[in-house]
C-alpha positions in Angstrom: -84.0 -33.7 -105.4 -84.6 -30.1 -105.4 -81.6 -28.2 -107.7 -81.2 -25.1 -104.9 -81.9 -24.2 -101.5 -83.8 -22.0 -100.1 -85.5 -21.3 -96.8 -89.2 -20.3 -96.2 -87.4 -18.2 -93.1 -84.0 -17.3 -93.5 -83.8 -15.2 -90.3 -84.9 -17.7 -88.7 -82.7 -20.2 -90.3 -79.8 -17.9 -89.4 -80.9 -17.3 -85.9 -81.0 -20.9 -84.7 -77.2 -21.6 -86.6 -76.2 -18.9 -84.6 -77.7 -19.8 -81.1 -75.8 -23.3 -82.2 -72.6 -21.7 -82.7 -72.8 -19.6 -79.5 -73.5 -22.9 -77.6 -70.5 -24.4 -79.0 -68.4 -22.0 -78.5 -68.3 -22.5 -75.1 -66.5 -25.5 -75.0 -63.3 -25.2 -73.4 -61.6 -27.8 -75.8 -59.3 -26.3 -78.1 -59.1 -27.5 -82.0 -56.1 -26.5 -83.4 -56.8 -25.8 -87.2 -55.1 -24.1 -90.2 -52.7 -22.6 -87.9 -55.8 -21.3 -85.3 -57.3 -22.5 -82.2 -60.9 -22.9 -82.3 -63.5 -24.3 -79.8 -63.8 -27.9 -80.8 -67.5 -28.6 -81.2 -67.7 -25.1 -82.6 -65.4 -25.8 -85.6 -66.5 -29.2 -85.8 -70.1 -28.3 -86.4 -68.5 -26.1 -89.3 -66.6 -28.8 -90.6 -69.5 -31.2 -90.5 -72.0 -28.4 -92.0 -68.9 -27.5 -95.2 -69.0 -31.5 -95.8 -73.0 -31.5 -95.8 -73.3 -28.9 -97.8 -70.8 -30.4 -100.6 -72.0 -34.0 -101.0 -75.4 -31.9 -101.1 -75.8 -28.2 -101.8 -79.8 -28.6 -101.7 -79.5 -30.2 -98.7 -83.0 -29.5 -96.8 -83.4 -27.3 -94.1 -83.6 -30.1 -91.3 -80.3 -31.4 -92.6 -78.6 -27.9 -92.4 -79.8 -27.5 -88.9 -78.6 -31.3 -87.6 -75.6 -31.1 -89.2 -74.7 -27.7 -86.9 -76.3 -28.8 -83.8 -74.8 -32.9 -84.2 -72.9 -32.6 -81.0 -74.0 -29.6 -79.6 -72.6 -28.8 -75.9 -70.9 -32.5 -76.4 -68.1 -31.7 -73.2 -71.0 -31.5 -70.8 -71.2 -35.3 -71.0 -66.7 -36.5 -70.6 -66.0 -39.8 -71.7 -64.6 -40.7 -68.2 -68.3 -39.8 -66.4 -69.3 -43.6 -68.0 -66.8 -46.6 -66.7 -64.2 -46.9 -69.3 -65.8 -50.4 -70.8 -67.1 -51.0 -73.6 -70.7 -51.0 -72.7 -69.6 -47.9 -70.8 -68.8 -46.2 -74.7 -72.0 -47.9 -75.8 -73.9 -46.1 -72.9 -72.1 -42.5 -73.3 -72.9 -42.9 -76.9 -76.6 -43.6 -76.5 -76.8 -40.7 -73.9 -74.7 -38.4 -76.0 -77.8 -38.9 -78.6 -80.5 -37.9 -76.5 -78.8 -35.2 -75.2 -77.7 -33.5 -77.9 -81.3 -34.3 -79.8 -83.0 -32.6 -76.8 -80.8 -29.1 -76.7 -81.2 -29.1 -80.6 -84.9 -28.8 -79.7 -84.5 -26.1 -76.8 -82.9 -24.1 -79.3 -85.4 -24.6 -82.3 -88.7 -24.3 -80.6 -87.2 -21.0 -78.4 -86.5 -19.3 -82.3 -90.0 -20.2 -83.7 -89.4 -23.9 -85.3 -92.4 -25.9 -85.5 -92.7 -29.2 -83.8 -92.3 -31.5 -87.0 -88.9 -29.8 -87.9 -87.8 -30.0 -84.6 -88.5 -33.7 -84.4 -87.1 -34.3 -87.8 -83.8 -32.4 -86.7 -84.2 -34.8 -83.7 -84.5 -38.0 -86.1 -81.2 -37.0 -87.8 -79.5 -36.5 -84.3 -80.2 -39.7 -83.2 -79.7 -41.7 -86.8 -83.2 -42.5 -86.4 -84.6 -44.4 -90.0 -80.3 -44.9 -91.3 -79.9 -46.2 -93.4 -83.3 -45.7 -95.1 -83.7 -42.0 -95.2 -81.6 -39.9 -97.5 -80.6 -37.4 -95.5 -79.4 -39.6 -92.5 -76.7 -41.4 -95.1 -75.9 -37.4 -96.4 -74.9 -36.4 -92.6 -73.5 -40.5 -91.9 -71.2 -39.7 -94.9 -70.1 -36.1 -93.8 -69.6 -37.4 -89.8 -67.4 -40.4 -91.2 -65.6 -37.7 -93.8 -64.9 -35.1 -91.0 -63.4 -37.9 -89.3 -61.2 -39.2 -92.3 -59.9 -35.8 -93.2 -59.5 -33.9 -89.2 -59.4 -36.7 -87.1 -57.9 -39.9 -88.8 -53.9 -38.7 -88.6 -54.3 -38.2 -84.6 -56.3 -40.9 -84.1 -53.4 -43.2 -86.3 -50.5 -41.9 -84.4 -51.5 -43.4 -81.2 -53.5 -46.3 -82.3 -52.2 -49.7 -83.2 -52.7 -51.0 -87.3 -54.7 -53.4 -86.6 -57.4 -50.8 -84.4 -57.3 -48.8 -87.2 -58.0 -51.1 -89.8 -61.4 -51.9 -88.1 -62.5 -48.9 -87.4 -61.3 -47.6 -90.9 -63.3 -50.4 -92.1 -66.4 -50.3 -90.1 -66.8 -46.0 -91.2 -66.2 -47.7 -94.8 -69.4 -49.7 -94.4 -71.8 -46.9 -93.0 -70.7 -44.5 -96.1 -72.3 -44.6 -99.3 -69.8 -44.5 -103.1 -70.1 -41.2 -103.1 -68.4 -40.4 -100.3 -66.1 -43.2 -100.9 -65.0 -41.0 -103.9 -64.4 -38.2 -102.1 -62.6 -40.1 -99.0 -60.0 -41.1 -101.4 -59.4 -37.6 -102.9 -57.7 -36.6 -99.2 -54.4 -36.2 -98.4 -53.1 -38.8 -96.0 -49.5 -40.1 -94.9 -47.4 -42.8 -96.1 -48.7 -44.9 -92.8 -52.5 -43.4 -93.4 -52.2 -44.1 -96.7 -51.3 -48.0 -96.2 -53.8 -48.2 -93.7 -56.7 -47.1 -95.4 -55.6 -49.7 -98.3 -55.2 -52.3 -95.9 -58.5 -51.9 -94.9 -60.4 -51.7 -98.2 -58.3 -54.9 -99.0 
């Protein structure tokens, strides 16, 4: 693994992040964090970039660019346009994939990206090769970590122990020690707190 980072094209590099983050920041979710609201998928793909970024600081280009663009535009597809089954989630999730994979291109190819970084940006959107390929378990581990540290104590509040458990446990599976490590570093709740030890038991 290279020591650093650094891009062939960092203009370029920039101007695709920023075509990203203008994307995102039209979603008309609001994220309420550290006191300010926030376009969700636009702080999200900042969240989910700071997390890549410290399991990995050489994290390749690619990886940089999937972890801004992971679910890019993501309100254009609700939950509630897919029947509210569980092969209706299955479906939305599938389609989410594609979706987002194919406006991550759009936006690569219009600021000069070549067609084999665009389709390994594509790869990483849609978990192609996990968990075999080294960056697909860096961006698994900063999806399930972004989850643990922003979205678990909502998520808890209205959800029943036992829902929890499983789907603390199934994120547990998909992630690898490292991020273990650093999952158990966060600051949770009493509640949180017996949760997550329930479901490492």
């Amino acid at each position: 693994m290279q020591s650093h980072f650094e891009s062939k094209d960092p203009e370029r590099l920039a101007a695709a992040l920023q075509r990203f983050d203008e994307k995102n920041a039209h979603d008309p979710h609001v994220e309420i964090a550290d006191g300010a609201a926030h376009p969700r998928e636009r702080i999200y793909a900042q969240w989910l970039t700071d997390w890549v970024l410290k399991l990995n600081p050489a994290a390749s280009e690619p990886l940089r660019l999937a972890a801004r663009c992971q679910h890019i535009a993501r309100w254009l597809i609700p939950r509630d346009s897919y029947p509210m089954t569980r092969p209706g989630y299955l479906q939305w999730r599938a389609d989410l994939k594609k979706f987002h994979a194919q406006k991550a291109g759009e936006i690569l190819r219009a600021v000069g990206y070549d067609d084999d970084t665009v389709r390994r940006v594509q790869e990483l959107n849609l978990k192609k090769n996990f968990p075999n390929d080294p960056d697909s378990r860096v961006l698994e581990d900063a999806l399930c970590l972004v989850f643990l540290e922003r979205q678990f104590a909502a998520l808890a509040a209205k959800s029943d122990d036992e829902k929890m458990i499983n789907a603390l446990q199934k994120s547990w599976k998909k992630m690898t020690p490292i991020a273990h490590a650093e999952a158990l570093k966060l600051k949770y709740n009493t509640r949180e707190q017996s949760l997550i030890e329930r479901a490492l038991a």
